[in-house]
C-alpha positions as CSV (number, residue, x, y, z in Angstrom):
1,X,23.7,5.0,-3.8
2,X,21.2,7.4,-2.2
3,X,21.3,7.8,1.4
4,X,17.6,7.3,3.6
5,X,16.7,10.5,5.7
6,X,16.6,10.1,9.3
7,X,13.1,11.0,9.4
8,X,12.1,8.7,7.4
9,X,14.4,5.8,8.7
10,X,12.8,6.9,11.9
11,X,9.1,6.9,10.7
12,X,9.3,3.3,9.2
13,X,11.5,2.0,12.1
14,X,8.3,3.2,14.6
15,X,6.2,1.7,12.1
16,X,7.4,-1.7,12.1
17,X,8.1,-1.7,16.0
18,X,4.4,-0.4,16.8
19,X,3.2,-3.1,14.8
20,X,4.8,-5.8,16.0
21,X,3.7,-4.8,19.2
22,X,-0.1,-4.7,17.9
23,X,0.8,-8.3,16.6
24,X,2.0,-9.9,19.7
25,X,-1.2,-7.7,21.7
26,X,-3.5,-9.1,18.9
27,X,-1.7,-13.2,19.3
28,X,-1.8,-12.8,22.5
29,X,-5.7,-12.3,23.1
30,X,-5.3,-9.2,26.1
31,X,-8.3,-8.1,26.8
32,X,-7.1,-4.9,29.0
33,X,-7.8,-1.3,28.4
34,X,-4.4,-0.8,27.9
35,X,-3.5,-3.5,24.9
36,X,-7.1,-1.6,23.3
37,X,-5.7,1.7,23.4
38,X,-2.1,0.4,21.8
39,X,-3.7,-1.3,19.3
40,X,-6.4,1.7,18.2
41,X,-3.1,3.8,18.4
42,X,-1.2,1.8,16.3
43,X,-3.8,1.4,13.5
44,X,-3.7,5.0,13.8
45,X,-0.4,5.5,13.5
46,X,-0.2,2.5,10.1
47,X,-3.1,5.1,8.3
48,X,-1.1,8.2,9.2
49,X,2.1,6.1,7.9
50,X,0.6,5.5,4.8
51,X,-1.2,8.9,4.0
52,X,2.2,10.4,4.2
53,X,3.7,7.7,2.1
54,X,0.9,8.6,-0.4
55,X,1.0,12.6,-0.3
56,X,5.3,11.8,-0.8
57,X,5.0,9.8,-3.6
58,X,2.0,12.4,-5.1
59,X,4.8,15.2,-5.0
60,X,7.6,13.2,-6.8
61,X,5.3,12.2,-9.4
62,X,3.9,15.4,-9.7
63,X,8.0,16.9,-10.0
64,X,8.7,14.2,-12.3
65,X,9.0,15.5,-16.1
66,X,6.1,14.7,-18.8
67,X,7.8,12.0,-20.9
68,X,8.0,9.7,-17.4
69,X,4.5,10.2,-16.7
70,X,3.4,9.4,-19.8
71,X,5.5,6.5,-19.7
72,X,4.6,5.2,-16.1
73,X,0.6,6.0,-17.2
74,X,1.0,3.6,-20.2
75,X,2.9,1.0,-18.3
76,X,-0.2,1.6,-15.3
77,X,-2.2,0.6,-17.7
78,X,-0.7,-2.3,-19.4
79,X,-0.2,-4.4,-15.9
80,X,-4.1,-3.1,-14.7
81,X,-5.4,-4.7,-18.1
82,X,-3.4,-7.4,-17.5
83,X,-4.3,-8.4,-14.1
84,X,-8.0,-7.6,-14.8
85,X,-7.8,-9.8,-17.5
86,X,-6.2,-12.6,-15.0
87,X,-8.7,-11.7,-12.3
88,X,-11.2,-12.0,-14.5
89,X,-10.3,-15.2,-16.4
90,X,-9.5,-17.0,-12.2
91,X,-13.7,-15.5,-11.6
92,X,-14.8,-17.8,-14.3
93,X,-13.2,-20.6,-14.0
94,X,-13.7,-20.7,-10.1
95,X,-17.2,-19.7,-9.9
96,X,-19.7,-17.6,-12.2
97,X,-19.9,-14.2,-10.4
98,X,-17.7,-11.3,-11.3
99,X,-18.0,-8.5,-8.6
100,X,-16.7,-5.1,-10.0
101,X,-14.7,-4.6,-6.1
102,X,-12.5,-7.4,-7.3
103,X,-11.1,-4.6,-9.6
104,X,-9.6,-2.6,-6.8
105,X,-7.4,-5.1,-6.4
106,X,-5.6,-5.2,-9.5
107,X,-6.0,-1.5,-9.4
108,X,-3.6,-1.3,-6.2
109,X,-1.3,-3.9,-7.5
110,X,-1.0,-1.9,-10.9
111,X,-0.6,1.2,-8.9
112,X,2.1,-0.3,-6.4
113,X,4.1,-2.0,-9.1
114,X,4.5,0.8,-11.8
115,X,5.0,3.4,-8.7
116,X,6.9,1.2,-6.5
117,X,10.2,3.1,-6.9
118,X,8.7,6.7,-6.7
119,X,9.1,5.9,-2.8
């Protein structure tokens, strides 16, 4: 079993505390200076979180060997044609307008499920 890095352990544990504590500023409708500076802050903080994440995951897939890449760009592929194909399918039957930002979407969901474990 692989063991978490403090850093990290310490990064997501300020992550999920700052944003509980946007939640319950947010629920609770406080319209002081202060709660607008935490919550600005914390949004902050969430976009910092996940440019990291990003630029982490960039490096291990860049460190990875070729027959993985290929691999995870073929199976990339497969589940964005897949969803499109669902997302596509749900447009049509629900309504007759297929906007091309729904793709972005199953873009990030392709992206998040074949790369999930890069993290």
């Amino acid at each position: 079993m692989r063991r978490l890095h403090p850093v990290h352990v310490g990064l997501f544990s300020m992550l999920m505390i700052s944003l509980v504590v946007m939640v319950l500023l947010v629920y609770t409708d406080t319209d002081s200076t202060f709660g607008m500076v935490t919550v600005i802050g914390c949004l902050v903080y969430f976009f910092l979180y996940v440019v990291y994440l990003a630029i982490l995951a960039l490096l291990k897939t860049i460190r990875m060997d070729r027959d993985e890449k290929k691999e995870r760009l073929f199976k990339f592929l497969a589940w964005f044609v897949a969803l499109s194909v669902i997302d596509v399918a749900t447009s049509l039957l629900a309504s007759s307008e297929i906007r091309p930002l729904d793709f972005f979407v199953s873009f990030g969901l392709a992206l998040g499920i074949t790369f999930f474990d890069v993290l």
